[in-house]
Structure formats: structure tokens, C-alpha cells
C-alpha positions as CSV (number, residue, x, y, z in Angstrom):
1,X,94.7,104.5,86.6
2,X,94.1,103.7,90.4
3,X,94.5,100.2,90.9
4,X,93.3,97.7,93.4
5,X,94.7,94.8,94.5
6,X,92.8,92.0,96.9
7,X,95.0,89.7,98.8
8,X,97.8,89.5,101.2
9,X,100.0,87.4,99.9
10,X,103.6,87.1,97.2
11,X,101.5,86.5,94.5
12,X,99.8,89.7,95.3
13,X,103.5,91.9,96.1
14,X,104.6,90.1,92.8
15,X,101.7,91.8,91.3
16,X,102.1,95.2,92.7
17,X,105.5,95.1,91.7
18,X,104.8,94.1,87.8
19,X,102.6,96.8,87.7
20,X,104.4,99.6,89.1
21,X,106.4,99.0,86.1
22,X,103.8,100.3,83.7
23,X,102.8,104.0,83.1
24,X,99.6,103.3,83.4
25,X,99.6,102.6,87.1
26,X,99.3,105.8,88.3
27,X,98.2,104.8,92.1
28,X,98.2,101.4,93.4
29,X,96.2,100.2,96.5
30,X,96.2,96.5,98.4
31,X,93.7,95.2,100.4
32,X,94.6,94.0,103.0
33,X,98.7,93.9,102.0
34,X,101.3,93.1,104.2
35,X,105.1,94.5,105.3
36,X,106.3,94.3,101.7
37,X,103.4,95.6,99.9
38,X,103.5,98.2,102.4
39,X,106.6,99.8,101.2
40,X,105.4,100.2,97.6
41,X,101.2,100.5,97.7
42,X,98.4,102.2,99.3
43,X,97.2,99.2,101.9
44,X,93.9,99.1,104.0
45,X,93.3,95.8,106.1
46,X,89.7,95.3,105.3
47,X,88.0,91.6,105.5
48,X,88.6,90.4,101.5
49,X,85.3,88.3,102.2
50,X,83.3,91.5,102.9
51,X,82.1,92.1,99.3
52,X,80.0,95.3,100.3
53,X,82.7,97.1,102.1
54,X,85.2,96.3,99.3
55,X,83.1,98.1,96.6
56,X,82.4,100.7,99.5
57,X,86.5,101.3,99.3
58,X,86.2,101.2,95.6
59,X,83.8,104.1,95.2
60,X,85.3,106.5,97.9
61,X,89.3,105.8,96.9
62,X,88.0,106.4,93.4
63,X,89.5,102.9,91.9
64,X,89.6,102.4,88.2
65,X,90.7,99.0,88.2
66,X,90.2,95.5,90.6
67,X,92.3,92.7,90.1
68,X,91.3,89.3,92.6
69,X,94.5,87.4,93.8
70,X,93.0,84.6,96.0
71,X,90.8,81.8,94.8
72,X,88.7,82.6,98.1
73,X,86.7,86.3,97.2
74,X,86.5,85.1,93.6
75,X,84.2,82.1,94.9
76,X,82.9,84.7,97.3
77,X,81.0,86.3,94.3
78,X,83.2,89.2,94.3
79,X,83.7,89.8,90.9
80,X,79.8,90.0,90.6
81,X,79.3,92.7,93.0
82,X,82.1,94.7,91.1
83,X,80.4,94.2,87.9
84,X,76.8,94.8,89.4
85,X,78.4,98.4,90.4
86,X,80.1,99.0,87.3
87,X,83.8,99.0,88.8
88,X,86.1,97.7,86.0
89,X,87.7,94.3,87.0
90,X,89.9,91.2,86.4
91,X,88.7,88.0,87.6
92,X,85.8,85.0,87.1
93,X,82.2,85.3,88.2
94,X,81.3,83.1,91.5
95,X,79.6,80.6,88.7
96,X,83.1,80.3,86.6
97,X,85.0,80.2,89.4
98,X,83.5,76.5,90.7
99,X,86.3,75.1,87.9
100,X,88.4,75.6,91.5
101,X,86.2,75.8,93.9
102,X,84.4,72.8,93.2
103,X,86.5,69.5,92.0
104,X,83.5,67.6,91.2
105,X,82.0,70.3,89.1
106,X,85.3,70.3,87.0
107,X,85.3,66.5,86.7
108,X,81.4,66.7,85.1
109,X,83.1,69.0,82.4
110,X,86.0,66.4,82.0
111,X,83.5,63.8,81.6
112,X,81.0,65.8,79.0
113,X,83.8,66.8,76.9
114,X,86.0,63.7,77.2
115,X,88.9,65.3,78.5
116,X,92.0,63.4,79.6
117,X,92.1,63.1,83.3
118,X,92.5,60.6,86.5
119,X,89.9,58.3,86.8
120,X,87.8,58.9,90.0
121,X,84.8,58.4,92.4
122,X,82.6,61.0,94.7
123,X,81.9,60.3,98.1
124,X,79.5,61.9,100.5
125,X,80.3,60.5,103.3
126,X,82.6,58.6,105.5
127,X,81.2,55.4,105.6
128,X,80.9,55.7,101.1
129,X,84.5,56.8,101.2
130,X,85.7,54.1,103.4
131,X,84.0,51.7,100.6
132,X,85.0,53.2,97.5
133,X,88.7,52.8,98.3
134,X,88.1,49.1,97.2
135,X,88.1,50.6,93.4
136,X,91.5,51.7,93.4
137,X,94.9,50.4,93.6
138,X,97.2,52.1,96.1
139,X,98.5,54.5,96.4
140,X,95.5,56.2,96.8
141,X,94.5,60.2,95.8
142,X,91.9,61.5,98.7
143,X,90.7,64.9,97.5
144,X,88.3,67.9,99.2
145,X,85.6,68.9,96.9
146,X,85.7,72.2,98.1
147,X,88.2,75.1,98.6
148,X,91.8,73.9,100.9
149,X,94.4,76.8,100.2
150,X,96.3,74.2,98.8
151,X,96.1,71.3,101.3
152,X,93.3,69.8,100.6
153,X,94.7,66.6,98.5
154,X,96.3,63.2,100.4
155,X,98.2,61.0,98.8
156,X,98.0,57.1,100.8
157,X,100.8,54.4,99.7
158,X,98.2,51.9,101.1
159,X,94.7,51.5,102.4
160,X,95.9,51.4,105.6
161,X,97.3,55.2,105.0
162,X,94.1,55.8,103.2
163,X,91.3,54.7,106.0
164,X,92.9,57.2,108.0
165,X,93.4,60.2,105.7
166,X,89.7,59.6,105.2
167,X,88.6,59.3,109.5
168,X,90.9,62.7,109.6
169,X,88.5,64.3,107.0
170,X,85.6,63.5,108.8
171,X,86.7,64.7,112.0
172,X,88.3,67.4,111.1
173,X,85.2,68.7,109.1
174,X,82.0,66.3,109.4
175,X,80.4,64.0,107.9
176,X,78.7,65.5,104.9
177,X,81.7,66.5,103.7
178,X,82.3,65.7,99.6
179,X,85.5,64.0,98.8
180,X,86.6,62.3,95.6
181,X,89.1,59.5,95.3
182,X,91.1,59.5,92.4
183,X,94.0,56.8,90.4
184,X,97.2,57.7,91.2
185,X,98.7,59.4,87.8
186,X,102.6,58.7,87.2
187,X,104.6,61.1,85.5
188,X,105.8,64.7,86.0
189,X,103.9,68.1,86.8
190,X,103.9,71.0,84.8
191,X,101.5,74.1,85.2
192,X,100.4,76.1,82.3
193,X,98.0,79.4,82.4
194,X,95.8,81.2,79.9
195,X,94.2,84.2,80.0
196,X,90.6,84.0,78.3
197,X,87.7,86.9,77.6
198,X,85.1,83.8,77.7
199,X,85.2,83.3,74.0
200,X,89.0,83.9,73.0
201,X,92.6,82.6,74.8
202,X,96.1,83.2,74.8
203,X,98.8,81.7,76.5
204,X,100.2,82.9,79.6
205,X,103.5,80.8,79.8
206,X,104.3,77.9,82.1
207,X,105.9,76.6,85.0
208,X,106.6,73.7,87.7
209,X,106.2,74.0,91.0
210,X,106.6,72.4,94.4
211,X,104.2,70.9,96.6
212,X,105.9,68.9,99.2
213,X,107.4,70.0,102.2
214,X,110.3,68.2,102.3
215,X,113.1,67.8,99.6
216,X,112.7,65.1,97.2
217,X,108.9,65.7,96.9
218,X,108.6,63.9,100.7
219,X,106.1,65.4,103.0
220,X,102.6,66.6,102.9
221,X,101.4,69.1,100.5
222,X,101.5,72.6,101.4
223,X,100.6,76.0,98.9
224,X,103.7,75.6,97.0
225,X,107.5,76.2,98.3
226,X,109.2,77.3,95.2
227,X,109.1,77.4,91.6
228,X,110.9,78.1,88.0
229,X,109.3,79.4,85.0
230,X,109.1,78.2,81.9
231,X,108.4,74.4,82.9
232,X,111.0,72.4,80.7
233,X,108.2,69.5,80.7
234,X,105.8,71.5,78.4
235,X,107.4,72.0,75.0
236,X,105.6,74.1,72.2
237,X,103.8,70.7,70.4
238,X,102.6,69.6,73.9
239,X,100.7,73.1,74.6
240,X,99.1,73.0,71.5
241,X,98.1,69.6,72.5
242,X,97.0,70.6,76.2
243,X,95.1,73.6,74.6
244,X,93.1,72.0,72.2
245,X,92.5,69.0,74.1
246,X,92.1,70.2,77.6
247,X,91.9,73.8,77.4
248,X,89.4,74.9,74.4
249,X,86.9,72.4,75.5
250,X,86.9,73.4,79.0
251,X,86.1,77.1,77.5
252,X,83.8,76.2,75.3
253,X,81.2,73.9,77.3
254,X,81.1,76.9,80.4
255,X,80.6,79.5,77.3
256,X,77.5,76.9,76.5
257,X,76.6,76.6,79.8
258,X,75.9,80.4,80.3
259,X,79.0,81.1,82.6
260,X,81.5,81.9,80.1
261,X,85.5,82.3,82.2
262,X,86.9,85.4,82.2
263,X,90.4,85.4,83.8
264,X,93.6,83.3,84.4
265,X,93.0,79.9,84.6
266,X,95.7,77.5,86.0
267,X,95.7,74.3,84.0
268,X,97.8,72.2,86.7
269,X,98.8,69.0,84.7
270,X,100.4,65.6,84.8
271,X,102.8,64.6,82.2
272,X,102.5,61.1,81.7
273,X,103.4,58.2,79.4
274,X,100.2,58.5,77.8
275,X,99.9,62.2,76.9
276,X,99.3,65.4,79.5
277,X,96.1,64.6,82.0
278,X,94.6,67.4,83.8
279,X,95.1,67.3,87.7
280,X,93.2,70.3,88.7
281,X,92.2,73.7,87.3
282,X,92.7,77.3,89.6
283,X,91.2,80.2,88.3
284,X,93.5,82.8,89.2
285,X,97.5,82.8,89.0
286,X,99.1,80.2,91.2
287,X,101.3,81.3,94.4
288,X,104.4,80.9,94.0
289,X,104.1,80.3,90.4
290,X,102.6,84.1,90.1
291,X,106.3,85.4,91.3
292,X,108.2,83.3,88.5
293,X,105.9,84.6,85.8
294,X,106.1,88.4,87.4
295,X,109.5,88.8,87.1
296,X,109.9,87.7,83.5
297,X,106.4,89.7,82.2
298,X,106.0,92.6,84.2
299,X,104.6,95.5,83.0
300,X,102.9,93.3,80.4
301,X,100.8,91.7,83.3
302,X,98.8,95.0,83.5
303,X,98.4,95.7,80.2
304,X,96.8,92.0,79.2
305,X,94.8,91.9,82.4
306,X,93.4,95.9,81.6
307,X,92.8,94.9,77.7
308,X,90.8,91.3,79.0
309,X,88.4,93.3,81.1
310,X,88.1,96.0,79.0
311,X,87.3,93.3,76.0
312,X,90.2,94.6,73.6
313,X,91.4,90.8,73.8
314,X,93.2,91.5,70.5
315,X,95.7,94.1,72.1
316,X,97.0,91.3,74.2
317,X,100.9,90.6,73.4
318,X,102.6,88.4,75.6
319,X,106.6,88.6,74.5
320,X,108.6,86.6,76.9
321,X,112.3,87.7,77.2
322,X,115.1,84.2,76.9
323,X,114.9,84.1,80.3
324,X,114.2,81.7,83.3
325,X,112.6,82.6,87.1
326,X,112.7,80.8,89.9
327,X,111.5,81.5,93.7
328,X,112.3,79.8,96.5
329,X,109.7,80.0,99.7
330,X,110.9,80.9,103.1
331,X,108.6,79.0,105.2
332,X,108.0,79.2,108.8
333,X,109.6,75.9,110.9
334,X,106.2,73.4,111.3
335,X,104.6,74.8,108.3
336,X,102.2,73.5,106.8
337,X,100.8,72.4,110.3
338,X,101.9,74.1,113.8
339,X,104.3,76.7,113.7
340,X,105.2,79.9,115.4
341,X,105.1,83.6,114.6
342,X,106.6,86.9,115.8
343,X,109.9,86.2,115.0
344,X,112.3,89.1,113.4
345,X,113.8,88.6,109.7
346,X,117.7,89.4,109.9
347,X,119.2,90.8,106.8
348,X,115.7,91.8,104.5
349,X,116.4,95.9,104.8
350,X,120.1,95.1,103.0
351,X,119.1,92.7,100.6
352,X,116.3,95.2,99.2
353,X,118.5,96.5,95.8
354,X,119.8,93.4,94.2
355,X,119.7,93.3,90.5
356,X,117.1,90.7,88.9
357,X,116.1,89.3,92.5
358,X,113.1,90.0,94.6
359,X,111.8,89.3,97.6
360,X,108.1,89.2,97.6
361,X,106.6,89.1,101.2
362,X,104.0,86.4,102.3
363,X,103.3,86.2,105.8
364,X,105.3,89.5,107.2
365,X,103.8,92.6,109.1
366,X,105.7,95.3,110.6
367,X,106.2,95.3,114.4
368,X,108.7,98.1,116.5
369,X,110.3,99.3,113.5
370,X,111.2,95.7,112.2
371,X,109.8,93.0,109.9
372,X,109.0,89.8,111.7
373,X,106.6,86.7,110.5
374,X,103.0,86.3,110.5
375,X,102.0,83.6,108.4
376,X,103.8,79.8,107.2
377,X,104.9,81.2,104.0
378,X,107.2,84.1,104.5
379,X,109.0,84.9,101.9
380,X,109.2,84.2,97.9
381,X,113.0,85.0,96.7
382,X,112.5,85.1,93.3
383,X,115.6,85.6,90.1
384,X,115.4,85.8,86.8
385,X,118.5,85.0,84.5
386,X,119.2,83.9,80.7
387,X,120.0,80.6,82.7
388,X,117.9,78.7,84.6
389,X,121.1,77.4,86.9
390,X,122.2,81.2,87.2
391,X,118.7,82.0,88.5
392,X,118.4,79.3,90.6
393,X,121.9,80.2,92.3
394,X,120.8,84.3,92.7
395,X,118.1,83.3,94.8
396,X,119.8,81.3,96.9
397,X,122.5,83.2,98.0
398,X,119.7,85.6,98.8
399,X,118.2,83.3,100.8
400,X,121.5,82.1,102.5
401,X,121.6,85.9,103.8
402,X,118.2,85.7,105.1
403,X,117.3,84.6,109.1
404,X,115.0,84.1,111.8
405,X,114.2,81.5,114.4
406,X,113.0,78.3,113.1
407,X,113.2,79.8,109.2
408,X,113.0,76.3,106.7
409,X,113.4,76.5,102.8
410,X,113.3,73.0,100.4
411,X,116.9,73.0,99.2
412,X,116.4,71.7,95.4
413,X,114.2,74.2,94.1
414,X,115.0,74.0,90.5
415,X,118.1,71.2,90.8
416,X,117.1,68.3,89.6
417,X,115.3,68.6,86.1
């Protein structure tokens, strides 16, 4: 098969790589890739938002097969167009994928099907925000309705912290902006995925990422800077739980609702004293939770994404090795605000052939016959070993080897569990 891949980022090399690994993958293209992707797949730097010109490339590369990495063309509509044209492809439909793209529209399914999440309120406005902060005690969750690459949620210790997460909203964006404001849950993140044809599931594994910036969990939120797979939170009683209580019912009122989900979805969840609460929902793999999950599946990644679209759900068999992943993200210095770009990577051409460790690329292009950064997130050095502590320590003597100007990593990826 000629397989397409959209995005630019690890999750996507990650991908790329997984697949490469199964015989079916006969040619594999990336739109629009980057430096690493480069080295292993056909890439064309086209606009991923331009639907037409996407299916365009579809029909004159001859592609049998298009598999969506970012949440932003899925909520673009497309998966739509594909089907519309009849190009086989992995992925929800613009109307499934508003379980991400739209946090209110997820909380009205929480609500209908009484599933266990953090209490909240939607504002409209600044001046209804500024009020509703009265209804909670601190710290305070401020979240964007819509689409943030992973930014989009503030968490205030007070209301001092909070009146002014809100006023940057509003002038940031404007005022008709939709936020919600949430309780503050208490406990310990886990992820878990699922792949689902609309009516039937099966579980993709787990893991626990890494929001914050700053070791310790201190800093703002960025798109995740490291990971390790399985999550040691989630044990096999608890995903039954999460999947009848919070996953089945989800499924089942979009299949009633005339928009079945077809795809990953990314059940992001809060441990807490009372039982798992759902945080958020993502509707493709999770970046860099993708890598973790790569390096311990990969050539089974292909095969259950081909058999899902092609509606052979029963061929799926997921068979996880005893192993453990975890990636650690190379970020550019000032990420996730200002930073700089441009700068070369010392030591990536050497480091290219070590056993059970990658190095996915993020934000790299190719400049005078080196590789130097273009993006915050870099770099996603990702192991895999029968130990969890023996992954965590290939990858970072990987990363030790890796430099450039202003590079930062979180140091305790992994350390404390």
C-alpha cells in the first residue's frame, strides 16, 4: 500500500517509523514532514488545512491509505472530503471530532450520560467569566472551549491568579471567546486510548505524560515534554472501570446522535480518591504519548488502523510485548512562549543506530547540510526496555549526547512514580 501521513510532528515520525516495519507499507509519504521524516518517507510541504489540494495529492501520488496526526485537519473536515472522494482513511469526521475540538460539546455528553467528571461552568464573555469565578474554590481550572495545541488550560492558586488568566484570554483573543471554569480535581493523571469503528472498541494501551515545563510539574502547560508507557496508575480493574463508565457511553450517545467516532480517542483522566474522572478527550494519538506507544506496537499500529477503516474491526490484535517506553522532549530554551530557532543539533547523525532508542524529530528542517531547530519541541528520544528504569536511563544518555544553543529537557521524566 502507498501510505499517507498528515502532520509534521514526532507523533507523526513515530508513525512513519511503526509502519515501515510492516510489509504492507510498500511506499510511505508525509505531508508536510520534517528533517527526520525526511530521511525515511516521501515528504511534500503542502498547507495540512488545504483539504482540496490534499486529496489533489492523493489522487495523482496514487495513495491507498490516509492516516490524520493533528487534531487540527480532523476538525478541518478532512476526513470528510477523503471519504466524499472515496480515498481510504483513518481518522473522525469534523462532527466526531468536536469531542476535542469543542470542550463544552464534550461536557453536554458527560452531563446526558452521567459520566464522572469536574464540575464546571461556561462563560461567554469576560465580564461572565470574571463572575463565575465566585462558584469555585481556588485554585481555579480556566479552560478554551476551542482548539490550543495543548495550551489552552490555566491553572490559578487564587482569584487574584485567576482575574488575570481570564483579562489575558480576552486580550489575547476577544471577547466572545467561550471559556469554561472547572473544580480543581486532586489526584494523579493517567492517559488511556481506544481505537473504535463507531460501534465496537478495543484498547490501545496507556500512558502518563507531562504537561508542565518545569520539573516537579511547576510551570505552564505546554504539548507534553516526555512520557512512559504503560501508566502504572491504570491497572487492568480500573480500565474496565474507565471503559464502561466513561468510555462505552461516550460511544454510544455520538452513535445515537448520528456521528458515530471512528478513530483513536485519547481518554485523558484523573485518578482520584473517588474513582477515575475524565479531564479531556483528544481524538487522535497524543504527542508525545504516540512515541511511547510506537515503539512498543509498531507494525501492529498499521495493521489495526488499516482493519478499523476498512471495517474488519475483528482482525484487530493488539499484543503488547513486557515492556516499558519512555520519551523525553528536547525543547527549545523559552518554549512554550518566546524562543529562538536556527540553531544546529550537535551529535544527531551519530546517535542514529542505537538499539531500542529513537529519536523522533519535532521541530527540525535541514539547512546547509545540517539539522538545526524550527519549532519549541525538537526532539522526542524515546526507549523501550523490559524495565521501566532501564528505559528511562537509554534515553537519557541519548539525550546527554545531544546539543544546541539554549536546548532545555524536564529532568524526571519517568523518576518519580
Amino acid at each position: 500500500m502507498k501510505i499517507l501521513i498528515i502532520g509534521s510532528g514526532g507523533r507523526e515520525h513515530s508513525l512513519v517509523w511503526a509502519f515501515l516495519q510492516n510489509p504492507k507499507c510498500k511506499e510511505i509519504h508525509c505531508i508536510p514532514g520534517n528533517a527526520g521524516i525526511e530521511k525515511i518517507a516521501i515528504c511534500k510541504d503542502l498547507n495540512i488545512l488545504n483539504n482540496r489540494e490534499i486529496v489533489s495529492y492523493c489522487k495523482s501520488n496514487k495513495i491507498d491509505f490516509v492516516i490524520v496526526g493533528p487534531e487540527a485537519p480532523l476538525a478541518n473536515g478532512l476526513i470528510d472530503i477523503l471519504i466524499q472522494n472515496k480515498i481510504l482513511c483513518f481518522g473522525p469526521t469534523k462532527e466526531a471530532a468536536l469531542l476535542e475540538s469543542s470542550k463544552s460539546f464534550t461536557k453536554s455528553i458527560c452531563d446526558k450520560r452521567n459520566i464522572p467528571t469536574a464540575n464546571y461552568v461556561i462563560a461567554n464573555s469576560k465580564k461572565e467569566a470574571l463572575g463565575f469565578i465566585e462558584k469555585f474554590k481556588p485554585p481555579f481550572v480556566i479552560k478554551l472551549d476551542g482548539l490550543a495545541a495543548g495550551k489552552g488550560v490555566f491553572i490559578s492558586k487564587n482569584k487574584s491568579e485567576a482575574i488575570k488568566s481570564i483579562n489575558d484570554i480576552y486580550e489575547i483573543r476577544n471577547n466572545h471567546n467561550t471559556i469554561l471554569i472547572e473544580e480543581f480535581l486532586k489526584g494523579i493523571e493517567a492517559s488511556l486510548f481506544i481505537i473504535s469503528n463507531g460501534n465496537k472498541y478495543k484498547s490501545l494501551g496507556s500512558a502518563q505524560d507531562y504537561k508542565k515545563i518545569y520539573k516537579k510539574d511547576l510551570g505552564p502547560n505546554t504539548g507534553g515534554m516526555g512520557a512512559f508507557s504503560p501508566s502504572l496508575n491504570i491497572s487492568p480493574e480500573m480500565e474496565k472501570d474507565i471503559l464502561k463508565r466513561i468510555v462505552s457511553p461516550t460511544l454510544k450517545e455520538m452513535d445515537e446522535r448520528g456521528t458515530p467516532f471512528c478513530g483513536i480517542l485519547y481518554i485523558g483522566l484523573m485518578i482520584t480518591d473517588e474513582g477515575p474522572k475524565l479531564i479531556e478527550y483528544n481524538v487522535r494519538l497524543g504527542d508525545p504519548e504516540c512515541q511511547v506507544i510506537a515503539i512498543r506496537l509498531g507494525a501492529q499500529l498499521l495493521d489495526a488502523f488499516i482493519y478499523c477503516a476498512m471495517n474488519e474491526f475483528n482482525k484487530i490484535k493488539i499484543n503488547y510485548a513486557n515492556d516499558f517506553g519512555v520519551t523525553v522532549v528536547m525543547a527549545s530554551g523559552g518554549y512554550p512562549n518566546k524562543y529562538k530557532t536556527g540553531f544546529k543539533i550537535k551529535g544527531i547523525k551519530d546517535l542514529s543506530d542505537k538499539k531500542d532508542v529513537e529519536i523522533f524529530h519535532s521541530g527540525t528542517k535541514n539547512s546547509k547540510n545540517s539539522i538545526v531547530t524550527s519549532g519549541g519541541r525538537v526532539l522526542s528520544v524515546t526507549a523501550r526496555s523490559t524495565k521501566l528504569k532501564k528505559a528511562r536511563k537509554k534515553a537519557y544518555e541519548i539525550v546527554r549526547k545531544l546539543k544546541w544553543k539554549k536546548e532545555y529537557h524536564r529532568s524526571d521524566i519517568a523518576k518519580k512514580l
